[in-house]
N, C-alpha and C positions, 0 to 999 in steps of 0.2 A: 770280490769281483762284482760290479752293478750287473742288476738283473736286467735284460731287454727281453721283456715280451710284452710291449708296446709294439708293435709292427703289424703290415697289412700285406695279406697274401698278393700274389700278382694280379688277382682274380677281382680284388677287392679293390687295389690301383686302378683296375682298368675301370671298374664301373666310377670311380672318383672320379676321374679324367672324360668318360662318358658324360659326366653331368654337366662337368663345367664345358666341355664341348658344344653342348647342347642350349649353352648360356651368355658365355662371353670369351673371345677370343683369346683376351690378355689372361684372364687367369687363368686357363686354361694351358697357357703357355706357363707361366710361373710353375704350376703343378706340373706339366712334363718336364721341365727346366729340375726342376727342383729332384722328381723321382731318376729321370734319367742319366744325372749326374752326382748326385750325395753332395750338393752342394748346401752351404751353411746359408740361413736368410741372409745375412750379413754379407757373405759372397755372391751372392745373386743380385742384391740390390747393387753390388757395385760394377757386374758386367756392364761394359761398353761395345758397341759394334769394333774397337779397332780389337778388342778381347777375344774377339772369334776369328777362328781359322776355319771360314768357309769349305776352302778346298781340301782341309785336313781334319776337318769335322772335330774340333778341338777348340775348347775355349781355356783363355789363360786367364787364371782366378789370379790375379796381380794384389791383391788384398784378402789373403787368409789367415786366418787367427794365429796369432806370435808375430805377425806383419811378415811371414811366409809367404811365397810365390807358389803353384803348380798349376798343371794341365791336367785337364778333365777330357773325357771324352765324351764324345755326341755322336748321337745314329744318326746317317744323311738325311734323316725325314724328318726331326727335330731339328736341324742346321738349316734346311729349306723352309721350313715354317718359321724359322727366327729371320733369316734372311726379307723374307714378304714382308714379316711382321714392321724390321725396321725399316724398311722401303715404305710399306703403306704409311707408317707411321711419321715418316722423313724425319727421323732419326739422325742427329749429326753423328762421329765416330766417338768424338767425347759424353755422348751424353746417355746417360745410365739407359739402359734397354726397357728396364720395368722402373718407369718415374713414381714410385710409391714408396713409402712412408714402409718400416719394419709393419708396424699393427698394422697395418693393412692385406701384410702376406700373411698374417696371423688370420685375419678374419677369412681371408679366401680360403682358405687351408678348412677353417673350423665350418665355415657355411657348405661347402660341399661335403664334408664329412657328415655333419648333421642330414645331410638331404638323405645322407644315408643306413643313417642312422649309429655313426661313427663314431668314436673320439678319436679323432687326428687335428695334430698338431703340425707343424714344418718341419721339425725333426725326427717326427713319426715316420717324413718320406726319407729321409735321411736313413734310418735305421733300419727300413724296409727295405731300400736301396745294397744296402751293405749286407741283409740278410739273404735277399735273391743272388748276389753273386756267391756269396759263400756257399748256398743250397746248390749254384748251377756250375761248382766245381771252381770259381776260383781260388788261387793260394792264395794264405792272409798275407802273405807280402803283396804281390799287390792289390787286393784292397786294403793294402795299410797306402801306399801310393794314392790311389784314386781320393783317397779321406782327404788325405793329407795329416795322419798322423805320423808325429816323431817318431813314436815310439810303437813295438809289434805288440808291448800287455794290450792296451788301449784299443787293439783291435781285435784282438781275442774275446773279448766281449761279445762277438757278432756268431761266435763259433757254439754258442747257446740256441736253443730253439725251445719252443712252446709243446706239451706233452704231444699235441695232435701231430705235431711235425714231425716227429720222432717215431710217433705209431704208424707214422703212415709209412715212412723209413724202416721198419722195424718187422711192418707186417707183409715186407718185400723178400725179406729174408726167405730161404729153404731150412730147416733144418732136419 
């Protein structure tokens, strides 16, 4: 089984998100985009505004790896701040939301992490993503859904934690 303890606590997301807040709208957006949903850089660069379900706070990943289809979900205040974003930005329906290049979510990803002294990657929000719902009680069914994986091993993976995560689990006990 691959090892994941590459991941960032929630604690750690939010000061990421903090910085680029603090910075620039669009990547800022990319990193909640990205933490908020487990989506793949590949599926991110290819949302479109007709990809999102404003009113159902849901965007459909129409190109995910195996040339798969699913839906993701979004929190209303991630969906309103996409919303503005493609409005400010007058954004057609066909035209990719984040007009950048792979290496370029690469670098945004790696520049805010550095500020803080990080190493994250875009699959780092990926993996963190999929570690927070498992810590906050969902079944790996679905986060195997939300992935978009085939297959339940391939998520099972996520069912791993780092020593501190487990001590801190552990030191809740009575015995």
């Amino acid at each position: 089984m691959k090892n994941i303890t590459n991941y960032l606590t929630k604690d750690e997301v939010d000061q990421l998100l903090e910085s680029a807040l603090a910075c620039n709208q669009r990547d800022y957006l990319i990193l909640r985009v990205l933490w908020r949903t487990g989506v793949r850089v590949s599926e991110l660069l290819n949302i479109r505004p007709r990809d999102v379900e404003f009113n159902n706070h849901i965007i459909n990943i129409t190109k995910a790896k195996g040339g798969k289809q699913r839906r993701v979900l979004l929190d209303s205040q991630t969906t309103n701040m996409l919303s503005d974003y493609i409005v400010t930005q007058k954004l057609l329906e066909d035209q990719p939301i984040f007009g950048v290049q792979r290496v370029q979510v690469f670098r945004v990803v790696r520049k805010y992490g550095n500020m803080l002294g990080l190493d994250v990657h875009p699959h780092t929000l990926r993996h963190s993503y999929a570690i927070h719902l498992v810590r906050s009680g969902m079944d790996l069914r679905r986060v195997q859904l939300l992935l978009g994986h085939s297959n339940l091993n391939t998520t099972q993976i996520y069912l791993q934690f780092k020593d501190e995560d487990l001590r801190e689990v552990y030191d809740k006990i009575e015995f």
